[in-house]
C-alpha positions in Angstrom: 92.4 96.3 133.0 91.0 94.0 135.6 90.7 90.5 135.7 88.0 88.9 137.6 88.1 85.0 138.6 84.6 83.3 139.9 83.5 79.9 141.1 80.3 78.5 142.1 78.7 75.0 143.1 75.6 73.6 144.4 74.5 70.1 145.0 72.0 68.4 142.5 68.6 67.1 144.3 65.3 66.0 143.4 62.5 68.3 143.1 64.3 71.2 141.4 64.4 72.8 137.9 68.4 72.3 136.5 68.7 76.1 135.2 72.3 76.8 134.3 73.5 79.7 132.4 70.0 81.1 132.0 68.7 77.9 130.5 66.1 75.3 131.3 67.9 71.8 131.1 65.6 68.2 131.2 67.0 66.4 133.9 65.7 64.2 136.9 67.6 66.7 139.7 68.1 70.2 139.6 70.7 72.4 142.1 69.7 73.5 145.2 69.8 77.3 146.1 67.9 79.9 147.5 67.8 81.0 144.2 67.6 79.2 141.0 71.3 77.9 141.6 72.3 79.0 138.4 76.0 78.0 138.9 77.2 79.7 135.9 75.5 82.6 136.2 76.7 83.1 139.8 80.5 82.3 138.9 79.8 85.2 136.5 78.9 87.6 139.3 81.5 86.5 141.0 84.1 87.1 138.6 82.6 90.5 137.4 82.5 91.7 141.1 85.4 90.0 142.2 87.6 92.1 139.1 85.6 95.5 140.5 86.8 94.5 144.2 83.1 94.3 145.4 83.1 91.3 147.0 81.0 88.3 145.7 77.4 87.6 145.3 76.3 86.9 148.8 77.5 89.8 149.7 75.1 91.5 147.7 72.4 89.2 147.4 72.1 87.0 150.8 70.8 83.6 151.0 68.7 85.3 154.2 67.1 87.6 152.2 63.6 86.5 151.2 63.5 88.6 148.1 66.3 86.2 146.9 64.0 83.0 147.6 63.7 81.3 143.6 65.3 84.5 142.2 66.2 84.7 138.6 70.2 84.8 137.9 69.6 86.5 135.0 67.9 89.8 136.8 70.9 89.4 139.6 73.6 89.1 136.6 71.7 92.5 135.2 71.9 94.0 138.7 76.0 93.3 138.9 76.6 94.7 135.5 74.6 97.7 136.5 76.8 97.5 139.6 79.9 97.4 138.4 79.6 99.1 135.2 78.0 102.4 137.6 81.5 102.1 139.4 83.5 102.8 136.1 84.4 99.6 135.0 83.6 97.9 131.4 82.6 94.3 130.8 84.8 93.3 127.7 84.5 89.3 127.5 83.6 86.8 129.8 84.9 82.8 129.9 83.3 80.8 131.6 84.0 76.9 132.5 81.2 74.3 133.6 82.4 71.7 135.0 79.5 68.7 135.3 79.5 65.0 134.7 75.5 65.2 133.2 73.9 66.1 131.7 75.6 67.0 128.3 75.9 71.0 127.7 77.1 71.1 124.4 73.8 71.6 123.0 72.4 74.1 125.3 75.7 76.3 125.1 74.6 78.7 122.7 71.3 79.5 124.3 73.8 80.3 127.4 76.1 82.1 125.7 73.0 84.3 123.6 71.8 84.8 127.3 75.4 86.2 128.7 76.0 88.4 126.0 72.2 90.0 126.0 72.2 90.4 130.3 75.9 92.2 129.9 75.1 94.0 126.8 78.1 92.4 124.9 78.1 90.4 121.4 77.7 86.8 121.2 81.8 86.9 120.0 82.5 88.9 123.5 81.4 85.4 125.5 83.2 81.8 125.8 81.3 79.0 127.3 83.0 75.7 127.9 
C-alpha cells in the first residue's frame, strides 16, 4: 500500500470563477491559475501521483503548455487516475483538507465529494472532504 500526500495553493483575484473541488462557488474573487486553479483537485493529483512516485501535476501538465490555459481539473484528475491506475496501482480512498477563511464549504462539500468519487471511480463512502 502506498500513501500519497498533496498540497496546493493559489492566490484569490478579481475576475476569476472560484471552482474548487469540481464545483462552482459565488464569490467576488476566484484563484488564479493557468487552469481553473482548482486547489483541491490539484492536491488530489498531487497525492495520487505523489503515492505512484510520478512526480506532481506540473510535471505532467505544465503551466507553459497552452492546452492547459482554463483546463478543467476534473478531465486532468481523470487523466491521473488513468495514469496511475495504468501503472498498477488502485485508488482506495482519498482525504482531502481545504483550508480557506471564505467562503464557507460546508454546503458545497458533497457536490465535491459526488465529484471525487465519480472522476476516480470510487463510492461516495471511499472520499473524505474537510
Amino acid at each position: 500500500m502506498r500513501i500519497g500526500q498533496g498540497f496546493d495553493v493559489h492566490a484569490l483575484v478579481s475576475g476569476r470563477k472560484l471552482v474548487i473541488g469540481g464545483v462552482d462557488i459565488p464569490n467576488e474573487t476566484g484563484l488564479d491559475g493557468h487552469s481553473d486553479a482548482d486547489v483541491l483537485l490539484h492536491a488530489v493529483c498531487n497525492a495520487l501521483l505523489g503515492a505512484a512516485a510520478m512526480g506532481d501535476i506540473g510535471r505532467h501538465f505544465p503551466d507553459t503548455d497552452a492546452r492547459y490555459h482554463d483546463a478543467d481539473s476534473r478531465t486532468l484528475l481523470r487523466e491521473v487516475s488513468a495514469l496511475v491506475q495504468e501503472a498498477g496501482y488502485r485508488i482506495v480512498n482519498i482525504d482531502a483538507t481545504i483550508i480557506a477563511q471564505s467562503p464557507k464549504m460546508a454546503p458545497h462539500i458533497p457536490a465535491m465529494i459526488n465529484n471525487v468519487a465519480a472522476d476516480l471511480g470510487l463510492s461516495r463512502g471511499q472520499v473524505n472532504i474537510k
